[in-house]
N, C-alpha and C positions, 0 to 999 in steps of 0.2 A: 783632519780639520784645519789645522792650519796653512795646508794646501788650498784648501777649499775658500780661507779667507784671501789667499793670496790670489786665485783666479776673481774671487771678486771685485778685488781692490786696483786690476787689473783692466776689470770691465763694465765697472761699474758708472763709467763714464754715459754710457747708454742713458741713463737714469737722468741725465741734464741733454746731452743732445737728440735724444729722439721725440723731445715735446719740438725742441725749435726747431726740429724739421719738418716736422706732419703739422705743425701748427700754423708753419705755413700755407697750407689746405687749407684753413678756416676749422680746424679738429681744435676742441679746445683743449688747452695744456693740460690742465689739471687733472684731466679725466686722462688722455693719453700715460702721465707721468705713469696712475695708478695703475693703468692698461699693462704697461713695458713692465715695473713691476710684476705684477699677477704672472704675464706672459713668461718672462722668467722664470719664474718659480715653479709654474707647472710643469712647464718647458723640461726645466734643469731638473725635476723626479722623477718625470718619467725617464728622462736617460738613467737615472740612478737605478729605478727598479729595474725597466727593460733589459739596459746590456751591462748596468754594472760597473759603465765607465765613469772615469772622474772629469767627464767632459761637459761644460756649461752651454746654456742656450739663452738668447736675447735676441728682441728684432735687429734684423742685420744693416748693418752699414751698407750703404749701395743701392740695397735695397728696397732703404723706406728714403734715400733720395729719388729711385726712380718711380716711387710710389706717389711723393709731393711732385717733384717737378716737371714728369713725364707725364704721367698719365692724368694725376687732378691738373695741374697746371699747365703743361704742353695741351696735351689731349682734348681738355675740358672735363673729364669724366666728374660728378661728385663723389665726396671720400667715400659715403657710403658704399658706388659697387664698387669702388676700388677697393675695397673692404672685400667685399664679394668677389671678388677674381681674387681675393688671397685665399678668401676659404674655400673655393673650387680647389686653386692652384695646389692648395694644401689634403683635397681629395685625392686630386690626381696622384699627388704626390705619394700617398701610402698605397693607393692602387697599383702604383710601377715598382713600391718598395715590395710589394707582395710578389711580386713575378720578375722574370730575368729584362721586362722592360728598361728597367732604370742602368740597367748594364750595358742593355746593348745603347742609348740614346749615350750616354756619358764615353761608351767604347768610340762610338765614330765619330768624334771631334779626334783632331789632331789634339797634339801635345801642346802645341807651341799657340794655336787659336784658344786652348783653355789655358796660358798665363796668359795669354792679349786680352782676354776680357778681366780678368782679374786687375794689367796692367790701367786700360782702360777704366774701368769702375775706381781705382785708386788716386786719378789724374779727376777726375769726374767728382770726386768725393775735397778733394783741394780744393777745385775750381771753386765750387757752392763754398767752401769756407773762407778763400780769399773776396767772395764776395759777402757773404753775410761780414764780416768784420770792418767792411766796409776800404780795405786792403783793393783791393780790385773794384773802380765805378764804372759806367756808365759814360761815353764821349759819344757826340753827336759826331764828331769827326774819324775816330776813327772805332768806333763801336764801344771800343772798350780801354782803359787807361790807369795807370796806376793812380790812386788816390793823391792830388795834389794836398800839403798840405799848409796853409792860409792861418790868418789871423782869424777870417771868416768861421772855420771849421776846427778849429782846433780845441773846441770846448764840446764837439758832441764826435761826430764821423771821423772828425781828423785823431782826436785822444783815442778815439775806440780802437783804430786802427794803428796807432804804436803800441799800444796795451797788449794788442792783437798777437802783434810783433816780437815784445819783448815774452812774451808767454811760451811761443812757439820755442826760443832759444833756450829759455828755463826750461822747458819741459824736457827739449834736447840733451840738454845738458845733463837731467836727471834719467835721463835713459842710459845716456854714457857712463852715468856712475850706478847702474843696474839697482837704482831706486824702485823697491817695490810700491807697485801703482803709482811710477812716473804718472802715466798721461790723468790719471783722477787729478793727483798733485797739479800738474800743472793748469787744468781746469779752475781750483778754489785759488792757487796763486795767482793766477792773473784776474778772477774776481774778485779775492782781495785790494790786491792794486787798482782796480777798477772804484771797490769802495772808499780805497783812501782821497781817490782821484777826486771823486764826488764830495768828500768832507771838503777836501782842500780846495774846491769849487772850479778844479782843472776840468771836471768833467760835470755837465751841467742838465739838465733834465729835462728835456724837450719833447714831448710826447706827437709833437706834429713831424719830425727828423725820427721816432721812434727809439728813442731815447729815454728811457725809463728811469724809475730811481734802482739801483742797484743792490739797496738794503731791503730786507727781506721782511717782510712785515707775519710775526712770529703770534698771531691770532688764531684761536677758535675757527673765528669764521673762514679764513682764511683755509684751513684743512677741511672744514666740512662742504667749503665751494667744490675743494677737486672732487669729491665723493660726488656731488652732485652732480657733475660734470660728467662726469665716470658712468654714474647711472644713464644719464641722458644717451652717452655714446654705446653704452653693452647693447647688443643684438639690432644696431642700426643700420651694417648690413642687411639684414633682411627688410629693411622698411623699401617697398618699392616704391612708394610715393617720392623717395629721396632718392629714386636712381635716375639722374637725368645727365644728359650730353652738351656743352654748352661750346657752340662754332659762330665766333661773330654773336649777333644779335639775337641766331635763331638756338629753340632749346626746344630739346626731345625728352621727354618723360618715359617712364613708363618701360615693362615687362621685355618689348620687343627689341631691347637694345642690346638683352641679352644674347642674339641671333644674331647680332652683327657680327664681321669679319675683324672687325679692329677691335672687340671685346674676345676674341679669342687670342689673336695677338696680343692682346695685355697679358689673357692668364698665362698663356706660353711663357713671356717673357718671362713673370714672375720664377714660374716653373725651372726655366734652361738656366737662371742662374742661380737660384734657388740648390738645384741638382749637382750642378759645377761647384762651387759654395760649401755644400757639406762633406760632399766627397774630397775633393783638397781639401779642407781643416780636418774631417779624420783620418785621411790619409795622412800628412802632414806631422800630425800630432801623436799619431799614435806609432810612427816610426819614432819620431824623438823619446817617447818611453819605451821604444823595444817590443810593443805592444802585436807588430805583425808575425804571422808566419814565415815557415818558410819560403816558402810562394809571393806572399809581400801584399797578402789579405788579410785583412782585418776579422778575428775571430767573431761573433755574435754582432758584426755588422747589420745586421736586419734589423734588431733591437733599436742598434740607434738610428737607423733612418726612421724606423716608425716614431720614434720619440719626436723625431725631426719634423716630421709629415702631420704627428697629430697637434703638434705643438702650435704649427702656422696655421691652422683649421680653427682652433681652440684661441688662441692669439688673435684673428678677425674678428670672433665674436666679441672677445673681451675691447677691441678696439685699437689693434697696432698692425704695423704691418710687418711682413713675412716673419717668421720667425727661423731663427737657425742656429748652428752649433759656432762657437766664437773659436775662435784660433787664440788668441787670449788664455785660452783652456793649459797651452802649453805651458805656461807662468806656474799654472798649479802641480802642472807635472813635472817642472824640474827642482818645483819644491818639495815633492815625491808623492803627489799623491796618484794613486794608479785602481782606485777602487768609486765604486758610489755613495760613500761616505763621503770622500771630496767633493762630489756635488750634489750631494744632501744640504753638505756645510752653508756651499755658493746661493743655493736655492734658498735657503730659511735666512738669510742675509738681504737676499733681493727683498723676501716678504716684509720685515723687518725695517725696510728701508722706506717702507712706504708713511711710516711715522715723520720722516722728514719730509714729506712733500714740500711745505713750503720751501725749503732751503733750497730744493735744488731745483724748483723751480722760478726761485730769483735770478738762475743765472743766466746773466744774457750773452747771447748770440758770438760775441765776438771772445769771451770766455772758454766756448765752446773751438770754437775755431781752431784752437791749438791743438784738441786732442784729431780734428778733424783731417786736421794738416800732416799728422804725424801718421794717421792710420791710412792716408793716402801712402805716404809715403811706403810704410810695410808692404801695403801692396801693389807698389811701383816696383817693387826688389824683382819681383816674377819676369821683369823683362830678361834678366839673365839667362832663361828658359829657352830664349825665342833663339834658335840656330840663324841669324843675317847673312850667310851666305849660301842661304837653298832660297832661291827668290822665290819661289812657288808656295812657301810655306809663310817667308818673314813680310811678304809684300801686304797679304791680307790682315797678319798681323799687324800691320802699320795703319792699317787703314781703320783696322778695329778700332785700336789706341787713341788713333787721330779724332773720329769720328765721333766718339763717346762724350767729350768736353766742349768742340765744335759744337754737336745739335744739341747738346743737353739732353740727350736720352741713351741711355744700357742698350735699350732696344736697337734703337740704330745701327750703331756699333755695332751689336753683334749680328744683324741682317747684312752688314757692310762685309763684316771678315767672312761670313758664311757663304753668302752669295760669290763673293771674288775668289776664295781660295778653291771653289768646285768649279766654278769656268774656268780658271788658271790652270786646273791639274786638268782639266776635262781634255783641255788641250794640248797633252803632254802625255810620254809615255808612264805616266803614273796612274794614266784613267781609270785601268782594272785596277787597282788601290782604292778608289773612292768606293766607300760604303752605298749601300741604296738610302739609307738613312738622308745621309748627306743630300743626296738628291731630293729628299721629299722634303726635306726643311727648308733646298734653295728653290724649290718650287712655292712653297707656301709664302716665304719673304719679297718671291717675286708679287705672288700675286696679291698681297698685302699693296704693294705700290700701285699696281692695276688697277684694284677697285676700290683703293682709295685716293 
């Protein structure tokens, strides 16, 4: 049990940054909050009964920014089927867990292409936080620029972004001294500072710069908005009057969009990282507790991929996106917990936590930032992985990496490393090495480009 509060305390961070991410879709927080929540909790039981492990589940990092900023916001998609490509994605997903599919699609990536996307998703996951903090703006000149900061701005975007600043280093700091729930802590410590900013009127309230008040308004009505919220959004997925495509000026409604080519490429992506994703954290995880065979497989593995698969299904309808197993998990397991009693504990915690809605949905954006900073970073460490002196392998890498924070999309990236690393080998004596696999997916990313 007190593993299981330590995995939470760990990742509980979720519960403030994934309203500000998908809220930027136009998804209302409040209901989201309660969604991530819910999704949790079920999430994290059925790993408890299924396989027994003490490993926790929340919508994934990476994943619900390529859900905001790819697909609702690049793509145009509304949240709704973007909703609906999680619960397919989440079909598929226990369909490949049932059969040696999910083996063979995970078997033929390379080693070094599954840390570049992990690398890439991590550098991807910073970007969006250096700009939500408003750390990274906007120059007509040269696109992009660090935050000058003025006499002009230093009471709303310019404070957000030292606060921003000084958070990231706190929270550093409290990770070097192996403070449990570092990155939560540094979350409420930099929205503290944030609140004092506001008394002391360093930080000022401007709702037209998106500048809010900071202080939490601790009302009735205030918890029974996100409920209401919450209802509005459950089973809005399925509303097809809400699934439309928005390009420019023109807007497609309606059933038939699920037949497009670029709405299978959504659920794909979801899926490839989605896959890649669960597999490294329990892989990962479950060697740091000794947990594999001798082989170096995870015993009652099928348990938890189904937990995994049903969780992201069940997770859409309730209103989040993908759902999956956190590496965070490890925190509980080197506090020993090794059974689903530890994430029974994690789970009935998330539920529990939903009392607080208003609190943690005061926190704003640049608050957030620091854990968001931090968790890129964890998964920038994977570049150690990547062998740079077999160019055949590290180049595609490079381009995955590059690519992911460049277009602002998972997707890309990983059409970039797949596509280049199978005409690279194609043309070398490594050819018979390439899986058929490989080939059908740089066939499909090709033709992704073609017709669209």
């Amino acid at each position: 049990m007190l593993a299981g509060l330590t995995t939470f305390l760990a990742m509980a961070y979720i519960l403030a940054v994934n309203p500000n991410i998908l809220g930027a879709t136009g998804m209302p927080q409040g209901g989201v909050f309660i969604a991530t929540a819910l999704a949790s909790f079920v999430g994290t039981c059925f790993m408890a009964f299924f396989s027994n492990y003490p490993f926790a589940l929340a919508p994934g990092m990476g994943l619900n920014a390529y859900f905001a900023y790819t697909v609702v916001l690049g793509m145009g998609y509304s949240y709704q089927i973007a909703l609906l490509a999680v619960f397919v994605e989440g079909l598929i997903f226990l369909l490949l867990s049932l059969t040696k599919v999910r083996e063979s699609i995970f078997n033929c990536i390379p080693l070094s292409l599954k840390s570049a996307i992990s690398v890439g998703i991590g550098l991807f996951i910073a970007f969006i936080a250096l700009q939500s903090a408003k750390i990274i703006v906007d120059n007509p000149a040269t696109l992009l620029s660090l935050q000058h900061f003025s006499s002009d701005n230093m009471n709303n975007h310019g404070i957000s972004a030292v606060l921003a600043i000084v958070g990231t280093i706190i929270t550093a700091w409290m990770l070097h001294k192996n403070l449990r729930g570092a990155i939560l802590l540094g979350i409420l410590v930099t929205w503290i500072l944030g609140i004092l900013a506001q008394l002391t009127g360093l930080y000022q309230i401007n709702p037209e710069l998106g500048c809010y008040s900071l202080i939490p308004k601790l009302t009735f009505g205030t918890f029974t908005q996100s409920f209401k919220e919450f209802v509005g959004l459950f089973g809005s997925c399925f509303d097809a009057s809400q699934w439309t495509l928005r390009q420019g000026d023109a807007v497609t409604t309606g059933k038939g969009l699920l037949l497009s080519l670029n709405f299978v490429v959504v659920v794909f992506a979801f899926m490839f990282v989605d896959i890649f994703d669960t597999m490294g954290t329990l892989i990962g995880v479950s060697n740091k507790a000794g947990m594999l065979d001798k082989e170096g497989k995870l015993p009652r593995i099928k348990g938890a991929l189904l937990s995994d698969s049903l969780a992201t299904s069940l997770g859409a309808i309730l209103g989040t996106s993908t759902v999956t197993t956190y590496v965070e998990s490890a925190a509980g397991v080197s506090a020993g917990g090794r059974t689903g009693t530890t994430a029974l504990t994690t789970a009935f915690l998330f539920l529990i936590s939903i009392l607080f809605a208003p609190i943690f949905l005061a926190i704003p954006g640049f608050a957030t930032a620091p854990a968001l900073i931090i968790v890129g970073f964890y998964m920038f460490s994977g570049v150690t992985q990547i062998e740079f002196n077999d160019y055949l392998n590290s180049i595609p890498c490079y381009l995955t990496i590059l690519v992911m924070p460049l277009a602002y999309s998972i997707s890309e990236g990983i059409c970039a490393g797949v596509i280049s690393w199978t005409v690279l080998n194609f043309f070398s004596p490594r050819r018979k090495e390439i899986s058929p696999l490989m080939y059908v997916l740089t066939i499909l990313f090709l033709a992704k480009y073609v017709v669209l």
